[in-house]
Structure formats: C-alpha cells, structure tokens
N, C-alpha and C positions, 0 to 999 in steps of 0.2 A: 716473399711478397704478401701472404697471407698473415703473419705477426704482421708487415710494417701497416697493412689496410686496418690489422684490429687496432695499431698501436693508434695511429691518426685517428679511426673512430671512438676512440677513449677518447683520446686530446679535446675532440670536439662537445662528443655528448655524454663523456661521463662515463665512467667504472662502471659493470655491471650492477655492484649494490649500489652505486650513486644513483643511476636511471632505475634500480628498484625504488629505493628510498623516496624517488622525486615522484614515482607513480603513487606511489604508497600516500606519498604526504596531499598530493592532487586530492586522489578519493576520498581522505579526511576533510577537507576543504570542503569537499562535494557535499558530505553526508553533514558535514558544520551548516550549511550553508541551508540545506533541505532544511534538519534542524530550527534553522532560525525563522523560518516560515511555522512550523506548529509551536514555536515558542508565541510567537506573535498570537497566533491562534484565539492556544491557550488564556495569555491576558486579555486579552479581548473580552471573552466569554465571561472569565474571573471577574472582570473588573463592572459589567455589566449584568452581574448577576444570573446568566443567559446557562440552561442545563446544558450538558456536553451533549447523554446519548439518546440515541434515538428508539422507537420501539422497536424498529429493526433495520438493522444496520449492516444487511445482505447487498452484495452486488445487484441483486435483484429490486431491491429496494428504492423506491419514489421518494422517500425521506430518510436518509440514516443517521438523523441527528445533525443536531449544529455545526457540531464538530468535524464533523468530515463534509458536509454540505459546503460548512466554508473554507474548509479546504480544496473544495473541485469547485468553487465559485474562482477564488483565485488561480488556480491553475488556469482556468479562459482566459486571462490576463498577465502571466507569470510566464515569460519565455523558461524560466529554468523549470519549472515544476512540469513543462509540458516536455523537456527533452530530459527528466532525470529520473530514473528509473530505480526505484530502492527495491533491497533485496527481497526477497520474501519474508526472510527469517527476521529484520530489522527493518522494518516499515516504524516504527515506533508510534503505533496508531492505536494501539491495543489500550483496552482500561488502566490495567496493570502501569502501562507507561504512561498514559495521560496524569494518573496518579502520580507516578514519579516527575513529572516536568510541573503539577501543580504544587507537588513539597518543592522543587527543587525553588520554583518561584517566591514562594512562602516563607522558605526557610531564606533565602535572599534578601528579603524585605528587612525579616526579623534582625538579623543578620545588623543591618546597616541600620535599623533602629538601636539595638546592642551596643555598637561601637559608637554612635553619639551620645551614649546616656555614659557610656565608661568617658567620653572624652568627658563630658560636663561633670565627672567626679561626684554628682548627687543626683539624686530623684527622688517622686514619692510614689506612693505605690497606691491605686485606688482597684477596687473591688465591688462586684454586685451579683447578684444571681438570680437568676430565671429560671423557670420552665420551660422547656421546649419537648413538647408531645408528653412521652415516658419518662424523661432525664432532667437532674436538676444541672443547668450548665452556669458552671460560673467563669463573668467573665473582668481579665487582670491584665490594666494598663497604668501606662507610666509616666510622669510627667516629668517634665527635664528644661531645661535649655541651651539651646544649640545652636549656634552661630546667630547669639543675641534674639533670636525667638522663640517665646516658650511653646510646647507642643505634650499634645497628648497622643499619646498612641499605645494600641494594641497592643499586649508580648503575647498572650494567649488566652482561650477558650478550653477549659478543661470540662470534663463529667465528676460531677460529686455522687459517691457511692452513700455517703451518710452526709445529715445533713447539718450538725454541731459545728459548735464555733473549735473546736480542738484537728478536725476534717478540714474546712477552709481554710483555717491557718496553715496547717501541712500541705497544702494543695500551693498556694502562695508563694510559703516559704521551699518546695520543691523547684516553681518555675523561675526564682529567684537566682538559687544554687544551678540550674541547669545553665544559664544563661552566665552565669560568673557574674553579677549584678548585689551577691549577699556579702561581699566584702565592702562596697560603697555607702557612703554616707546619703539613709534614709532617711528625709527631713520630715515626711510628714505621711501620713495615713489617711484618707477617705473612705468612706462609706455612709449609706444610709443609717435610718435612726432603729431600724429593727433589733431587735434585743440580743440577738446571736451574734451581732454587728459592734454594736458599740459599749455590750457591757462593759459597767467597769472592771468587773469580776473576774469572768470568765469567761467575757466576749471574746471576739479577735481581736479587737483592736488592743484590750489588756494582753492578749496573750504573744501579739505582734511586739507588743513594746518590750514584751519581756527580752527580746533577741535584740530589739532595735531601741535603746532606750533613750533616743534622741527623735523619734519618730511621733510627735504631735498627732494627737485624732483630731479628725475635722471633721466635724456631722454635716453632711451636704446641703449648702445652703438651697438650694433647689428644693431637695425637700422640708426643710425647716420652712420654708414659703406656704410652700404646699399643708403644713399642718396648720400653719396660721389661720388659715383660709377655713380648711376643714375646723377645726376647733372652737371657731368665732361661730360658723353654723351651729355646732352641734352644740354650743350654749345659749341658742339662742332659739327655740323651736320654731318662731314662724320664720326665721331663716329658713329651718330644716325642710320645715314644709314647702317653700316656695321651691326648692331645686328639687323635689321630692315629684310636685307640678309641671314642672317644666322637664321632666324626665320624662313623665305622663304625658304630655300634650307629643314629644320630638316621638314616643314609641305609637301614640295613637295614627299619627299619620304617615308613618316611615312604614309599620306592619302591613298594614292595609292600604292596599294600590287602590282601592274605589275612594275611601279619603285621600290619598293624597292625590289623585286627579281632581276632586273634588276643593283641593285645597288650592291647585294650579287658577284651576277657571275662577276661579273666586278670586284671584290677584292680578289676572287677566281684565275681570268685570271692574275689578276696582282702579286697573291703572300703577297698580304695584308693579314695580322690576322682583320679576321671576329671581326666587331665592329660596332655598332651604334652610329648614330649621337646623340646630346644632347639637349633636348628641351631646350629655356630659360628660365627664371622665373623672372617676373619684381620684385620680392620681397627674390628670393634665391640669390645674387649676386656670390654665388659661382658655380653655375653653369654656370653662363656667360665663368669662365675660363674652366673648361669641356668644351663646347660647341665649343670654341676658338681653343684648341687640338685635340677635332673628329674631326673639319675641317682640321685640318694643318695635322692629322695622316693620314686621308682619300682621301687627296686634290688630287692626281692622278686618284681613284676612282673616286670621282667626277665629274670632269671634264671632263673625258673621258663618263662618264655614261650620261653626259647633253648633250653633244656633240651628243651622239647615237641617243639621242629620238630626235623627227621632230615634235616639237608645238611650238606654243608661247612662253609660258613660261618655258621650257626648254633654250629656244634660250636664252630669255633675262636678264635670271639667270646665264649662262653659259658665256653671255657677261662680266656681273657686277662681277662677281668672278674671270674672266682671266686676270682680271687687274693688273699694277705693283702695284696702290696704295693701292688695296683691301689689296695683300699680303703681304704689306707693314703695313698695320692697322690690320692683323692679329696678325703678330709678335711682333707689338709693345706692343697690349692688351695681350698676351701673357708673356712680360715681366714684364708689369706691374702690374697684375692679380695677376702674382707667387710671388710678393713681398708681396701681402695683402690677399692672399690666407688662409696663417695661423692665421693669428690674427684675416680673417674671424671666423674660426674655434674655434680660443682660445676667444672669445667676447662670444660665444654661451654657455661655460663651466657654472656652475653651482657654485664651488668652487672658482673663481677666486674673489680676491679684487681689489679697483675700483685705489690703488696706482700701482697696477703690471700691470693693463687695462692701465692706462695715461702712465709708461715708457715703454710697450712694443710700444704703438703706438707710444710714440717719436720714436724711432729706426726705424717703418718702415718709419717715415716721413723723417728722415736721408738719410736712403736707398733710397730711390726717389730723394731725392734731388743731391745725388753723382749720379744720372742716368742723368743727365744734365749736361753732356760734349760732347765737339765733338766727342772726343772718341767712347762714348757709341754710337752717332748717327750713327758714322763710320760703327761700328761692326753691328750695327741692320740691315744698307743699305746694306753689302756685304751678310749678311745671307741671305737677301731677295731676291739680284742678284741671288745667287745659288739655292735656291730655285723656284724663276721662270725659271732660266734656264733647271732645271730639269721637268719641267713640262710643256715646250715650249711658255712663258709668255712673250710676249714681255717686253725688257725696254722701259722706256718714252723715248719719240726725245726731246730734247731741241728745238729745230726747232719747233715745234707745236708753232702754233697762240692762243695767248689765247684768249675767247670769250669778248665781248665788251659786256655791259648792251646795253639795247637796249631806246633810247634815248627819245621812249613816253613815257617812263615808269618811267624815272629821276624823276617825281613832284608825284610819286605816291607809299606810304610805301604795299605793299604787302606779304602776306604768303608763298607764294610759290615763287618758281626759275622762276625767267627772264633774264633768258641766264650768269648770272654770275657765274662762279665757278671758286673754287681756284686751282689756277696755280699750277700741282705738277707734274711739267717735269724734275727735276732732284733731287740730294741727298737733294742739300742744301732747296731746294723748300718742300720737304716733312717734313725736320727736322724744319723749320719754319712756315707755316702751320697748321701740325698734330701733329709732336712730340711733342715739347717745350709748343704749351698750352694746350694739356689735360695730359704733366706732371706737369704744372704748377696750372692746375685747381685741379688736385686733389690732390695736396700740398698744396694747398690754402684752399680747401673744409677741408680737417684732421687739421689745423692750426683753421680757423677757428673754426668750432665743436667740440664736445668730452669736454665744458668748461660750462655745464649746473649751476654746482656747484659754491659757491662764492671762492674770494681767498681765504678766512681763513679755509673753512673746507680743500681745495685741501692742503692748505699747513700743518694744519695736517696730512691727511691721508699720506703725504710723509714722515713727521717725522716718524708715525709710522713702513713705511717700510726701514727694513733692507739694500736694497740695493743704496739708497736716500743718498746725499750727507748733508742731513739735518735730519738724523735719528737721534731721540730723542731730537732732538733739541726743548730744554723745551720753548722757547717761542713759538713756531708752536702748540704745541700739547698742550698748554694752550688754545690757540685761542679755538682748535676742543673740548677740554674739557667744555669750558664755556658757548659753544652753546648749549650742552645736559646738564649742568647746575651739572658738576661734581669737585669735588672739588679735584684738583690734587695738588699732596704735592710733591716739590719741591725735597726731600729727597730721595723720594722713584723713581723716572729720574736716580738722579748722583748714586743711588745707584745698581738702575739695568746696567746701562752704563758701568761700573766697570764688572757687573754678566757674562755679556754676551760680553765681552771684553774677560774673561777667557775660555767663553765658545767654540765661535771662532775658540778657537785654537786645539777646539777636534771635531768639529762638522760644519756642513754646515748651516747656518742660511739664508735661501734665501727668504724669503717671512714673511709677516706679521704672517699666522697661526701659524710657527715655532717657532717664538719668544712670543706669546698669550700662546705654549703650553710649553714653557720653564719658564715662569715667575707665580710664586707661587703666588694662592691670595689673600692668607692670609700678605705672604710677601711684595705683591708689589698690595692693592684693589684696587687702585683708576685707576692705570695703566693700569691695567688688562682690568677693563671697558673699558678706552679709547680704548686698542686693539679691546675687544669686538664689540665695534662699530663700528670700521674703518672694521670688518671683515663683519658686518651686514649690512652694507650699499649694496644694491645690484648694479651692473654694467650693467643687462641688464631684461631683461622680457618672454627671453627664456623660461621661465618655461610653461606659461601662455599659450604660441605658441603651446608646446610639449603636453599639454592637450589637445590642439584640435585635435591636430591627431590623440589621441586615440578616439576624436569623428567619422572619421572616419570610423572606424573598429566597431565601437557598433553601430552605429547609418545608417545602412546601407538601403539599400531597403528593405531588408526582414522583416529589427524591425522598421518600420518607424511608426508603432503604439506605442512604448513603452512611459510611461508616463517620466516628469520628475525629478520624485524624485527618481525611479529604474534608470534613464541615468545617474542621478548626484553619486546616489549612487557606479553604475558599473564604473564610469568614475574615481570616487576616488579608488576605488581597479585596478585598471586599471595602472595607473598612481602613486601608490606609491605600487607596487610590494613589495619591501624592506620592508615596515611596514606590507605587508599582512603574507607577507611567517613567521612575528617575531610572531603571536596572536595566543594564546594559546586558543583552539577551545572549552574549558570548561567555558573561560570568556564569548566568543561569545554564549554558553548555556545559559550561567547565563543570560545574558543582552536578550537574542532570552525570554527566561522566564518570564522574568519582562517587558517585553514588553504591558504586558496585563493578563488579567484571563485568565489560562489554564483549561481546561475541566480536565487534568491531570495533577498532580504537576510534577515539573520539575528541584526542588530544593532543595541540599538535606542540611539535617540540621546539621550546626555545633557540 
C-alpha cells in the first residue's frame, strides 16, 4: 500500500528530482525576478546621470544612497520585494555587484551597437581627447548606417598614458581589434585640426591610413568654422579688441554681486527685460553671437550702470564701449555672426552628409559675399548713427587729427601700439578699415578650408546628392567608387536615373539618405554601397566633444574616486540613452550571470 500511495503521488506531482528540479527552477525565477528590480535600478540612475552611494549606507542610516533609497522607495509599492526575502550571502546590493550589473549594462549596449556596425559592413571611426582632472581620456566613436539611419555612437572611453599620435593610434586601433570591427571596411577618419591629429606625417590620421588605406581624414567641420571666426579676429585687431571688451564688461559684472545688482536695478529703472550678459568661449563660436546681442539688448543698461560706479575700471570700460567705432563692430559682428549662426548649429548635427555640409556652406559664402556693397555698408552706418543716438554716443569729427607713428620707433618691428591707429572718422573710414576686411577675411578663411578631401571623393559625394547639378553623374561616382574599391555597373546609374526621375514627381528627394532609402539593393547593390558611404563618411567630431560633457556630470567632486572602467562604463549608458532604454533587462541577467560562478545559479534552462 505504501509503494502504490508513493507510486500515485509521483503520477501526480512528479519524481523526487522532478519536484526538486521544479523547486530549484521556482527560486531561479525568484532571484531573476528580484534581479530585474536592481537592473531597473541601476539604468535609471545610469541613464540620469544620479551617483549610486551614499556616505553611509548602514542600516542605521537616514540616507544610504540613491541606490538602495530607491530600492526601499519601491518595495512600499512592490508586492514582490515586500514578500521576497534574499539571502544574505546574495543580496546583490554590494559595490563589487552594482559594478558588475553596470558592465553587464554597458557592455549590452556596446554589444548591439557591435552587431549593427558588423551588419552595415562599413563605418568611420572619429576621435577626440580631453582632460578630465589628472587623466588624458580619449574618447572613440563610430558612425555607421543601420536600418537606413545614419547614427553616431559611443564604442569607448579609454585613459592615455602618453600623449603622441603613435599612443592614440594604438589606443584606437586596440578598441577596434577588441570589438572585431578591424576587419571592416573603414571609410573615413575624423578629428580635430590639432597637429597630433591630422598630421600628415606622423599624425594619426597618417598613421591610421597606414592600416586603413581607404579611410579618408576629415578635419571637422565644426571646428574648421570655429577657426574661421577665430582667425578673421586675430587679423584684424579691433576685432580682437572688441571680444577682448566684451570679455571685460560679462567678467566685471558676473565677479562682483554689488555690480551685478547694480546692473539688475538699472534694467529695472530703465524698463529692460531682465537678462544676462554672455560669457565667451574661445572654442564655442556661437556664443560670440549671444554675447554680441546681450550687449546691444542691454547697451543702455550698461552704459548707464558704468557711468554710476567711480573706479578705474568702470571709467575705462565705459570709455572703450561709448565709442562710435565699438558700436559700429558691434553691429557689424552682429550681421555677420546671424549669417554663420546656423550652419554653426547644422555642422554640430549628427545626421548630416559631408555633400549637404559643402553646399550649405557655399550659400553662406554667397551670402557674405552679396554683403559687400556700399549699400550694405550704408545700412549698417545709419543703424549705428541711431543707435548711438539713442544712447548719447557721439559721432566721429572728421576733423580729428590722426596720430603719427612716432619717429624712434620707424627702424624698430614691435608687439605692441606706438601711437598708430586706424583712422575711422567717418562712414567711408570704417567701411574701409573694419568692414570690407574681416568680411573679406572670412570669405577667404570658408573658401579657403572645408577642402580636406581630394577632388575625386568631393566630386563624388556631389554626384551622389540629389540637389548637385552633377547627381548621378556616373563618371564622379566611378572616381568615389574606385577608391573604396567597388565595382559599379554602369546599368544600374542610368537605370536608377530613370527610377527616380519618376519618383520626383510624387515625392520630395532632398538629400542623399532619401535617395539610399529609395534605391532597392537587391535592385540597384553596387549603388546602394556607394550611397552608403557618401552617408558614412562623417562631417565633424561632434560626437566625441558631447561625450565629454557627460564627463562632466559623472565625474564630479563627490565621484573623483571612481575607477575607470565603472567611468567608461557609466559614460557609455550615459551617452547612448537610446540603445539603453531598447535592452531587455533578462539579456542584461543572462550576461550579469555568466559573468563568473554564482554562489546561486541565475540561469534558467531551455
């Protein structure tokens, strides 16, 4: 009787190891399930930049960090976390493990960033490098396209031990090989214009090609902008001086809180909307035109507030900005500024290709150039009369004496002013002077640069775009195909020419990716590629720049202990939000699991 009761209770609930195995598999479930609650956590905190611990993080404790705080915030709310009891030994709460569930995150991302750049068969590779506190970090990301949109992204943040272009390269070409990405076809190379950067010599980007000798350097147009700007000033001294002024004025009342309350009530008296002035930045060029605006928004404020105060430097700041010619170099940086303002802006995008980069800047070089007429100078001088008039500025006398060099000084080249300066006593004096050559300098600087590339790739990538008076034009886009060493069939040109001839007429085709996601590549393979690359070619290094600012935010005085492999790690979930929010927290299990022997298994069985 005692077998037939065992044998019935088998029949029902299972063999001994069967109702082991099913307990066993339960409490995997359980501890998966716990698990998926600190995964959560975890990205959370990651993705918002938020520090894990706390300064102490005792039971006894009224704060023990983010991290466990919002862990017992949700257990008030979490029927499972209030009946599920972890061991002691495997609470997975410890640093040691948060580290571990933030590589496991990390390396997750990367991961499926990986596998898109392997599907799209190409990418380029851009590079930049920073400081951050003690360490030189540099940081290396990829650009690709993947399911018809192009994307930038993170692969990593390393520490440079030296700081030579033969170090960087290796650093590179390491994270390259680690990732299995150094067998793919490298279209193209980014970075800045600094000399470790782009020598031809024995920069990186020389010593890159040496390995990748299909990988085109790109000087980032960003900063190719950016020296434009700079360089126009720095040949032109009362440029120099005026942003030299307006550094002066934003530090006089930003320092000192008695001025800048003094500068409040004074915009208060006058009926101004409450506004701040704008620092410079020798490397944001767009804030030059900010800063150019708070002046001219504020400039009654001003003047009136310098006027009030009784020191030195009041006086002699109050002097150099009551000028006609200051307000004169105001308005003109002003119109100049609003012309390159946007394409500041559109250089920095992420998506943009390097044919839509070369004809939006022909346009603004256009636009500057039709800003050289007497007309325009007309207009600028009459605005500027009204404007000092309004503010009680004198105009220049014609009559003023202009200063003579002073005549021991003729046999002797010098840094500094001895007594010469340029004559700008009336319209036509300032339009010859100021205007005409820092509009012609920076007509000259954009002409100049932005031409890194040889003729044959540029004049493919215009074929390739749509709005090009040489789109499709199969000898261009033979050139760009030969160099990547693709074999373009003549057929499949006059045959898409025809496709999208039709298309045209029902659809807007304005840019290369448009035309990449109209052209079938099965129908049109060889094509296709070439699109592919004209779109993978990057334009600037932006990406590289935007990483470090999330150093910023992680890398603060409170975490200035963290190591760096949890910075590189927190910095990649930081900085590719988009791939974090897409990871399904069971794979991040899976991989947290197989990270090493678990005390407790963590994996359940197929």
């Amino acid at each position: 009787m005692l077998s037939w009761h065992s044998f019935k209770s088998s029949a029902a609930h299972g063999t001994v190891i069967e109702q082991l195995h099913s307990a066993n598999e339960s409490e995997i479930k359980d501890r998966r399930e716990y698990l998926t609650r600190i995964v959560a956590v975890t990205q959370f905190l990651a993705k918002q930049n938020i520090p894990f611990h706390g300064h102490e993080e005792g039971s006894s404790s009224h704060n023990q960090g983010n991290f466990l705080e919002c862990l017992n915030l949700l257990k008030q709310f979490d029927p499972f976390l209030q009946s599920y009891s972890a061991r002691s030994n495997s609470t997975y709460l410890s640093p040691a493990s948060q580290n571990e569930i933030i590589e496991s995150c990390a390396e997750e991302v990367t991961a499926n960033i990986v596998r898109e750049v392997k599907e799209a068969g190409m990418f380029s590779v851009m590079a930049d490098e920073a400081r951050d506190g003690n360490t030189e970090q540099l940081a290396i990301c990829v650009r690709y396209v993947a399911e018809s949109v192009v994307k930038e992204c993170l692969l990593a943040m390393k520490t440079l031990k030296e700081f030579d272009a033969e170090c960087i390269t290796t650093a590179i070409e390491e994270e390259l090989v680690f990732h299995g990405l150094d067998k793919l076809k490298c279209v193209a190379q980014s970075y800045d214009g600094a000399a470790v950067m782009s020598g031809a010599v024995g920069g990186v980007q020389a010593r890159f090609k040496a390995n990748h000798p299909e990988a085109v350097y790109v000087h980032c147009y960003a900063h190719q902008l950016n020296l434009v700007l700079c360089h126009t000033c720095q040949a032109i001294p009362e440029a120099k001086d005026l942003f030299d002024l307006l550094q002066s004025v934003n530090s006089f009342f930003s320092v000192s809180l008695v001025n800048h309350q003094k500068f409040k009530d004074v915009q208060n008296q006058l009926g101004l909307q409450p506004s701040e002035l704008v620092q410079l930045s020798k490397t944001r060029w767009s804030s030059q035109l900010r800063s150019v605006n708070a002046i001219l928004k504020n400039l009654p404020a001003v003047l009136q507030c310098l006027s009030s105060i009784n020191n030195s430097m009041a006086v002699g700041l109050h002097a150099k900005l009551s000028r006609f010619s200051t307000i004169y170099l105001l308005m003109m940086f002003k119109n100049f500024l609003s012309v390159t303002e946007n394409l500041h802006i559109y250089l920095q995008s992420e998506t943009i290709d390097l044919a839509k980069a070369a004809e939006y800047k022909g346009a603004v070089c256009d636009t500057l150039r039709q800003m050289r007429t007497d007309e325009k100078a007309v207009m600028l001088y009459d605005t500027v009369r009204t404007i000092c008039a309004a503010n009680q500025v004198p105009e220049p006398c014609t009559a003023t004496r202009q200063r003579q060099k002073q005549k021991r000084m003729e046999v002797y080249v010098v840094d500094s002013s001895c007594g010469t300066v340029s004559d700008l006593s009336d319209a036509e004096k300032l339009k010859r002077n100021l205007y005409l050559p820092c509009l012609d300098r920076m007509v000259g600087e954009m002409d100049q640069r932005f031409s890194s590339l040889n003729e044959q790739i540029l004049k493919g990538l215009q074929a390739c775009n749509p709005g090009s008076d040489s789109f499709l034009c199969l000898e261009h886009l033979r050139g760009l195909a030969d160099h990547y060493n693709v074999d373009l069939r003549t057929e499949e040109v006059l045959v898409a020419k025809n496709y999208l001839a039709h298309k045209k007429e029902s659809l807007s085709i304005k840019d290369i990716q448009c035309v990449f996601n109209l052209l079938d590549k099965v129908m049109f393979p060889s094509l296709t590629q070439v699109m592919q690359i004209s779109l993978t070619i990057p334009v600037n290094s932006c990406s590289c720049e935007r990483s470090f600012s999330v150093l910023r935010r992680l890398h603060t005085w409170l975490r200035c202990s963290m190591g760096q492999d949890r910075l590189h790690h927190l910095a990649v979930l930081s900085v590719e939000r988009e791939e974090l929010c897409k990871l399904s927290q069971s794979q991040v299990i899976d991989r947290f699991a197989k990270m090493k022997n678990r005390l407790y298994s963590l994996m359940l069985k197929n």
